[in-house]
matplotlib code that plots the C-alpha trace (Angstrom):
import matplotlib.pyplot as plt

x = [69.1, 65.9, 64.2, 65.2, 68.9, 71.1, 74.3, 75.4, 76.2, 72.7, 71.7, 67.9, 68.6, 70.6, 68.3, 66.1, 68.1, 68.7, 65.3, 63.6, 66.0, 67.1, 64.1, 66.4, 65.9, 67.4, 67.1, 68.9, 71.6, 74.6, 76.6, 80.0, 82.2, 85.6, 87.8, 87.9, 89.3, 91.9, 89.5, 87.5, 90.3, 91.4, 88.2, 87.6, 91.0, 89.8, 86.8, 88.2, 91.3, 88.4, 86.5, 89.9, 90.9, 87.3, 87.2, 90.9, 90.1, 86.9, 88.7, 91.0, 88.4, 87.2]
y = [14.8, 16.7, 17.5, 20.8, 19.9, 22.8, 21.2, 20.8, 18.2, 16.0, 14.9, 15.5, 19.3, 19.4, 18.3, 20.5, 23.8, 22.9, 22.7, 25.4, 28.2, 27.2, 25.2, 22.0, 18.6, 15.3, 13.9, 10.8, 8.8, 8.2, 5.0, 5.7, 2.7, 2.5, 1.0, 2.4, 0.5, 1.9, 3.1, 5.0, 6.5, 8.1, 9.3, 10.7, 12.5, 13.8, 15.1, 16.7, 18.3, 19.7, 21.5, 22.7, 24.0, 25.8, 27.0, 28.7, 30.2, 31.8, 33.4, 34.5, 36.3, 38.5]
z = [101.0, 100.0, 96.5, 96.4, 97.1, 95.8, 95.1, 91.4, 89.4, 90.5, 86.6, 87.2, 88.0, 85.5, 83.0, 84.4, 83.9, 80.4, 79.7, 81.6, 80.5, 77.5, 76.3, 75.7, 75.7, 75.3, 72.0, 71.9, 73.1, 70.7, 70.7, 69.4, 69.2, 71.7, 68.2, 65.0, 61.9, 60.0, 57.3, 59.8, 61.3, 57.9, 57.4, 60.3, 60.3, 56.7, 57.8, 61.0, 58.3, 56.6, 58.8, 60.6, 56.8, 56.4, 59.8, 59.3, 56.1, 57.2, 60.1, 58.4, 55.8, 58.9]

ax = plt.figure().add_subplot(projection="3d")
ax.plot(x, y, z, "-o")
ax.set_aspect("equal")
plt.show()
């Protein structure tokens, strides 16, 4: 295996790509826990019913 490996899917080339054509880079890693509490599960599913709702009505403006 060489530097200059073409196959896809190595992470640093990857990285790479994202940054050099798109001018990307990472910002940070997010945790996001495995097990939600009820609460958060209701909230979440609010939120989520929101931005479905929005989403729907501003297609349906167009």
């Amino acid at each position: 295996m060489t530097e200059d490996d073409p196959r896809p899917g190595r992470l640093k080339n990857v990285r790479q790509m994202l940054h050099e054509s798109f001018n990307m880079r990472k910002v940070y890693a997010k945790m996001v826990p495995k097990l939600y509490t009820p609460e958060q599960k209701e909230s979440r599913m609010d939120i989520c019913a929101d931005i479905l709702t929005t989403t729907l009505t501003l297609i349906q403006a167009c």
